[in-house]
Phi, psi and omega in degrees: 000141187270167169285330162317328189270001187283141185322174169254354172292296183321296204276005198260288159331297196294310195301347174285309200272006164268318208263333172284126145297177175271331156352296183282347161241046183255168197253344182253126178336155157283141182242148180339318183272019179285185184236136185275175168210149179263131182235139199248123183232157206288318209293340197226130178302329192256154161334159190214138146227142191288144124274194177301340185280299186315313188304297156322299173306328186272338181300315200292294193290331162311313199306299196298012150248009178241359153296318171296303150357274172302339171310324204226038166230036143202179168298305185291328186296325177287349166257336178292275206308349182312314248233332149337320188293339199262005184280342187228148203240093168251112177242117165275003202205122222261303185324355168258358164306307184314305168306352183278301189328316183261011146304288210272016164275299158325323165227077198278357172305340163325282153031274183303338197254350203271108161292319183229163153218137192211117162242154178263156178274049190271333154215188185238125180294110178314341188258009140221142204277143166318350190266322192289299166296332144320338194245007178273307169313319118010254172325302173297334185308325216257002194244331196265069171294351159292337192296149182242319201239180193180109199211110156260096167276036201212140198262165203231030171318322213258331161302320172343283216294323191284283191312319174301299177334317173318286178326301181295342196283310205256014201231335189293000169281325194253352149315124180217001177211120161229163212213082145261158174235134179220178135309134178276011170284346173280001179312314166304296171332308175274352193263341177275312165003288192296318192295314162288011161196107189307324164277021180291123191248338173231143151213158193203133161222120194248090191275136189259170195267153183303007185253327157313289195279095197249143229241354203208154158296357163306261209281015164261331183253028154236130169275353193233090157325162156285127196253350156293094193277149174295100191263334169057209202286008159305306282223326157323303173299150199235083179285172180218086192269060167343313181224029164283117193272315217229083183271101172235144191234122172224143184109195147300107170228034183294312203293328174299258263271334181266324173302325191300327181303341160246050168262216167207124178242086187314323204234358176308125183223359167253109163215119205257137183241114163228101176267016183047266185231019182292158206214316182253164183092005204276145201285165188269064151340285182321306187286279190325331189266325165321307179267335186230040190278298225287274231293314216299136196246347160215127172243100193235115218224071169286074171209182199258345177274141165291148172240165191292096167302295230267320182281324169325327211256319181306312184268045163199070171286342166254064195230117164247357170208136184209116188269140158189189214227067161351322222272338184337157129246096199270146198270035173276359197273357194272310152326287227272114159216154175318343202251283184281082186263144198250161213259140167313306212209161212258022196144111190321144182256119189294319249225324193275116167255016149206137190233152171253161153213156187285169164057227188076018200272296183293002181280309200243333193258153196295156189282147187260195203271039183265189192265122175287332148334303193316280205302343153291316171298343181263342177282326150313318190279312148335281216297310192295343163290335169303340187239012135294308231270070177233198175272352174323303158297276171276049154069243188254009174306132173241336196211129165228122189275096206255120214268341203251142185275319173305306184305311190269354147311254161024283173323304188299341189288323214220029171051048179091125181330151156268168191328294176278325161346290202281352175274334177287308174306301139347288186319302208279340185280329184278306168324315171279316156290348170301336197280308202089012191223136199286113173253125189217164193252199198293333171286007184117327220252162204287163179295128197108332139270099204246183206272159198293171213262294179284141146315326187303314180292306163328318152301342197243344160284313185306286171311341170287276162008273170330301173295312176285332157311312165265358176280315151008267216271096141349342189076188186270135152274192148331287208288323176319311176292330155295327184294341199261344193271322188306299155326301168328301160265354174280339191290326185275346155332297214272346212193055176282325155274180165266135178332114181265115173316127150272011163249139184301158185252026135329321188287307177269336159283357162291350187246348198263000000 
């Protein structure tokens, strides 16, 4: 059988499994314990590290070039694959929306195929107003019956009521992961939200601070607005988010977190706390986890005021991975001396073989032009929580992940921790191998490894590699070489002129 001669189903299958991950269509978020990579790109001499998000977003733009690719290299291949460009919708740019909208005014059967839709945030275009982006968001919603996944980096407060509606009017069976940045005045907005879509299998709610959308020379010179939204008969309601696995909260969120605490999330098995640099208001965790703990199997608790570790843990015995914030001051560090020494937690947690941790920016990096008292206590409050995370406490501990990118950024500018920094290191390192448990930075690889300084070295390993590969590998043989010259030409068999698209190429730059 020729490739010509293959289904247009068959060639549909293959072209999914090239061009997609499963990443861009899975509904549950990337987390803090994902893992990052470091990438050398030509405009910039030094390492960059990608996070997971960023990471997502480099997937979205591979696909869509390798969709193209395929698109334009016969007539037949271009009619199985077009419709590819269109299952995952990624706008790095809000200016390509209008041109998306009138593709899908225009075809609106496009549609149907569309899974995710993700836009990223990088500015705001001066020729448009919030209103102009609600009815463009809107409209594509409104063309996508089909949508699974609904990712905004950008904040929608004032759009929220429309946009949810939208969702809801045209998605709810097949929704199962959003991505809002709101207002906590939209709290009433989202709690009927949830309650109207059922099939929510992830949620990230990125809540802004109340000072931000200021609305008056009033509410510009108070920086802390009344942060209680008016919930009226939301505040009634008792959801029940039958299949929501995966729950991230970031910002202000006490007013979320004290409704959450009577809803019921039966199947809940994620739940991410990033209160980013807020120090008050912080939501009653400890209650939340007290009703909705026992199943959870990740826990992750970003902040900067302290919480009850020891009840934290106790009310999550099936937690296998727990992100929290060394930087704590917990009260046992008050205790702890050598001659008596006291325990992190009031009983080992049997079950978590993995922890992250948070902060750590004065554990490695030179102390900045802050009050150095400050930086000792905290490198103290630092050594002594680090030297609980053993198996006495934990068990099943296998990896402990240290999270923050700015801290290992950092590190590579300046080729690695420095005098207390590297003695520190030194401690923790010996401590996780005497232990039998892997201290790693946020990209996997143990702390301390970091990516080559030179091209040089890298070549010349890269060229070792090379010479034992090919003294190895035989080459292509003859018939390799004929089966690819046959292929070859048949695809130009197939393809005597170049293919004229049928979408304008307005159309593909709304999507490329």
């Amino acid at each position: 059988m020729s490739i010509r001669d293959l289904p247009a189903e068959l060639l549909t299958d293959i072209f999914e499994q090239v061009v997609y991950d499963d990443s861009l269509v899975d509904p549950l978020h990337p987390t803090n314990m994902s893992l990052s990579r470091w990438d050398k790109r030509p405009t910039k001499p030094d390492w960059v590290l990608v996070g997971p998000s960023e990471d997502v977003h480099s997937k979205h733009t591979k696909a869509y070039s390798a969709t193209k690719a395929i698109m334009f290299t016969s007539k037949q291949w271009y009619r199985v694959a077009y419709h590819l460009l269109f299952r995952c919708l990624f706008l790095s740019d809000i200016a390509r929306l209008p041109p998306l909208c009138l593709v899908l005014d225009q075809y609106a059967w496009l549609g149907w195929y569309v899974k995710r839709f993700h836009l990223v945030r990088y500015y705001s275009p001066r020729r448009f107003t919030i209103a102009h982006v609600e009815n463009m968001l809107v409209t594509v919603i409104h063309h996508c019956p089909n949508l699974e996944l609904f990712t905004v980096e950008w904040p929608i407060t004032p759009s929220f009521p429309a946009i949810a509606d939208s969702l809801v009017s045209y998605t709810a069976k097949s929704l199962r992961s959003v991505h809002w940045k709101i207002g906590p005045n939209c709290l009433a907005g989202l709690i009927w939200a949830l309650d109207a879509l059922p099939s929510l299998v992830s949620v990230f709610i990125d809540f802004e601070s109340p000072s931000t959308p200021a609305t008056s020379t009033e509410d510009a010179s108070d920086p802390l607005v009344d942060a209680s939204p008016l919930l009226g008969t939301a505040s009634h309601i008792s959801l029940s988010l039958d299949s929501l696995q995966q729950l991230t909260v970031r910002g202000l969120s006490q007013e979320f977190i004290e409704q959450a605490i009577g809803w019921s999330f039966p199947v809940l098995q994620s739940f991410t706390l990033d209160f980013v640099s807020h120090r008050d208001n912080l939501p009653d965790v400890a209650e939340f986890l007290k009703n909705h703990g026992a199943q959870l199997t990740f826990l992750d608790l970003n902040t900067i005021p302290a919480l009850d570790l020891p009840a934290i843990l106790a009310a999550c015995p099936m937690l296998t991975s727990f992100s929290f914030n060394p930087d704590w001051r917990l009260p046992f560090h008050a205790d702890a001396n050598e001659e008596a020494p006291t325990a992190m937690l009031r009983e080992p947690h049997a079950r978590i073989t993995h922890l992250g941790l948070h902060q750590l920016l004065n554990a490695f990096l030179p102390p900045g032009s802050g009050v150095q008292i400050a930086t000792m206590m905290l490198q103290r409050t630092n050594d002594l929580t680090f030297s609980q995370l053993t198996r006495q406490l934990f068990p099943a501990l296998k990896v402990v992940r240290v999270l923050n990118r700015t801290l290992l950024a950092g590190l590579e500018r300046q080729n690695g921790p420095e005098d207390e920094g590297y003695e520190r290191w030194e401690r923790w390192e010996a401590q996780c191998k005497a232990e039998g448990v892997r201290l790693e930075d946020c990209t996997g690889s143990l702390l301390g490894d970091l990516p080559l300084d030179s091209d040089d070295e890298w070549e010349v390993d890269s060229e070792d590699e090379y010479e034992e590969v090919v003294e190895k590998d035989p080459g292509l043989r003859p018939s390799n070489v004929k089966e690819l010259r046959d292929l070859l030409e048949e695809i130009r068999r197939m393809s005597v002129s170049e293919p004229t698209p049928f979408l304008s190429e307005e159309g593909f730059a709304a999507i490329l």
